[in-house]
C-alpha positions in Angstrom: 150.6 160.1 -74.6 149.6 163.6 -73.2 146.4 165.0 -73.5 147.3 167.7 -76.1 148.9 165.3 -78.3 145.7 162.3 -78.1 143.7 166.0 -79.4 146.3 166.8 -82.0 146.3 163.6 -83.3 142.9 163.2 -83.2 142.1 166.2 -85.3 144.6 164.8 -87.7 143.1 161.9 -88.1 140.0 163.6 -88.8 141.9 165.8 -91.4 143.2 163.1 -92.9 139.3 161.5 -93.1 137.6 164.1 -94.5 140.8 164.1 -97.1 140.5 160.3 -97.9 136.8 159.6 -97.1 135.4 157.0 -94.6 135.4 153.9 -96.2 137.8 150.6 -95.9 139.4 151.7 -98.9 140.7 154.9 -97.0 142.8 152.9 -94.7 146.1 152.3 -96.6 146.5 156.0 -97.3 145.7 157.4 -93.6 148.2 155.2 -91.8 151.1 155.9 -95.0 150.4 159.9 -93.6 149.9 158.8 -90.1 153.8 156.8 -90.3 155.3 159.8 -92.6 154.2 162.6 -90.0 155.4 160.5 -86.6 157.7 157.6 -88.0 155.0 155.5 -86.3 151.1 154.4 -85.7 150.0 154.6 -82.1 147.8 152.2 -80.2 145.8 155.5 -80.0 146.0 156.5 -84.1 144.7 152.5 -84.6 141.9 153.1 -81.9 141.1 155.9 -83.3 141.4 155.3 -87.2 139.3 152.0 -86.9 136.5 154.2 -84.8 136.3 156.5 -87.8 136.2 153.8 -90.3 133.8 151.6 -88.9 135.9 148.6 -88.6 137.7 146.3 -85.6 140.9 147.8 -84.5 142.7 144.1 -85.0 142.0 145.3 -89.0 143.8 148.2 -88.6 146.9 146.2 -87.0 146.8 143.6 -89.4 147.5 146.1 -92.4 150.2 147.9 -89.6 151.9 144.2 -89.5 151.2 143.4 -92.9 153.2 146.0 -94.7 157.1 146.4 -93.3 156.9 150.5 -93.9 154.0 150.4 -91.2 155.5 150.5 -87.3 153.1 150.1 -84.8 156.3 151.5 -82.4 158.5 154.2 -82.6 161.5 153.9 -84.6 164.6 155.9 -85.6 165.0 158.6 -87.8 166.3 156.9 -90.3 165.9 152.7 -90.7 167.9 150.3 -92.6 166.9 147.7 -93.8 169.0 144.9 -94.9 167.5 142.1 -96.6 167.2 138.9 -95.5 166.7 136.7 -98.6 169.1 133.6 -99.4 170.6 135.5 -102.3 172.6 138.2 -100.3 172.8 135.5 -97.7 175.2 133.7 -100.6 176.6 137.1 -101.4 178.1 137.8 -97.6 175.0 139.5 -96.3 176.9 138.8 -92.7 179.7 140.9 -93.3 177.4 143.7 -94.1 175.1 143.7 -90.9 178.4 143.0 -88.9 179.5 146.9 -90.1 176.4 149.0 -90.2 175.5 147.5 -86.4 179.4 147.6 -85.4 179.1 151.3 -87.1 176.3 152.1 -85.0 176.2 150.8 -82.0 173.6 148.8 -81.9 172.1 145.1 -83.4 169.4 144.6 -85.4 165.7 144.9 -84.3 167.8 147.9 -82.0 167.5 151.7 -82.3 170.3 154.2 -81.4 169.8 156.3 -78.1 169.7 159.2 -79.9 166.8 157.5 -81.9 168.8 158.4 -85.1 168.8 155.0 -86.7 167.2 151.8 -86.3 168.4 148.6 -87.8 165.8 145.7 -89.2 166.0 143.0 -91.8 163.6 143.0 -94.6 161.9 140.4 -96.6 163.0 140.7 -100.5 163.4 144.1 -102.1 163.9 142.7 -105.5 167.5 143.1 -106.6 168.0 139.8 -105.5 170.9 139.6 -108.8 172.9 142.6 -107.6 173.0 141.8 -103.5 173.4 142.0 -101.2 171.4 145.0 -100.9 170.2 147.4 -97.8 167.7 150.4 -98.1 168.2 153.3 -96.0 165.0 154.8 -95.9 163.7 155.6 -99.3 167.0 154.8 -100.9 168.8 151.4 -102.0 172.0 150.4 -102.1 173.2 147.1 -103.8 176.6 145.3 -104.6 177.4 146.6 -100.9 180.5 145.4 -99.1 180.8 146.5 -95.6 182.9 149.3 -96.3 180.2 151.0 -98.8 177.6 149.7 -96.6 179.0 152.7 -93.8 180.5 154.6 -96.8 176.3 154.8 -97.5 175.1 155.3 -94.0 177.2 158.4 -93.8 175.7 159.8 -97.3 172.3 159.2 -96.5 172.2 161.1 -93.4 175.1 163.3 -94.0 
């Protein structure tokens, strides 16, 4: 990381500080602006975050491992995330990651040279009756088949 980005970053982080206060309780809500402005939380951000916050950097990575909307590396653009659970495993999940990492390029846990896309499984995301079911980014898409699965990647990022 250059120097002018560990000082950008660092004012940021004390931005977001003086926005959210000092305390434990802070730490959820810095790392969600942290992800949303650079899709991911540095080794740096975590040093940094846990310095202001009076706590071990290990806490700060534990809540980064914790929550699967927290990267501690960089990802694409735009993730998918297909979910892993039994149900859409019954419902032909297979078929589905077979044509979004056909589609793409690229095989789960991977990210797309162009760092457009990354591809991970995800634990539950509760539509377990109407699977299987993927989330591209914010957005998720059940009943899929692996037509609408790339019919969807295309709509989502145009």
């Amino acid at each position: 990381m250059l120097v002018f980005e560990k000082t950008s970053l660092a004012k940021e982080i004390e931005q977001l500080i003086e926005k959210y206060g000092n305390s434990r309780s802070s730490l959820l809500s810095i790392l969600q602006e942290i992800q949303a402005n650079h899709r991911y939380i540095s080794d740096y951000a975590q040093q940094e975050i846990a310095r202001h916050l009076c706590i071990q950097p290990v806490e700060v990575y534990s809540v980064i491992s914790f929550y699967a909307f927290l990267n501690s590396e960089p990802k694409g653009r735009n993730i998918v995330r297909i979910c892993k659970t039994i149900s859409c495993d019954m419902k032909n999940k297979m078929s589905i990651v077979k044509a979004v990492e056909r589609e793409l390029g690229i095989k789960i846990g991977e990210t797309t040279s162009d760092n457009k896309f990354t591809i991970e499984y995800t634990n539950c995301l509760g539509l377990c009756d109407e699977g299987p079911a993927m989330a591209i980014n914010e957005r998720v898409f059940t009943r899929l088949t692996p037509q609408t699965a790339v019919e969807n990647l295309h709509k989502v990022v145009g």
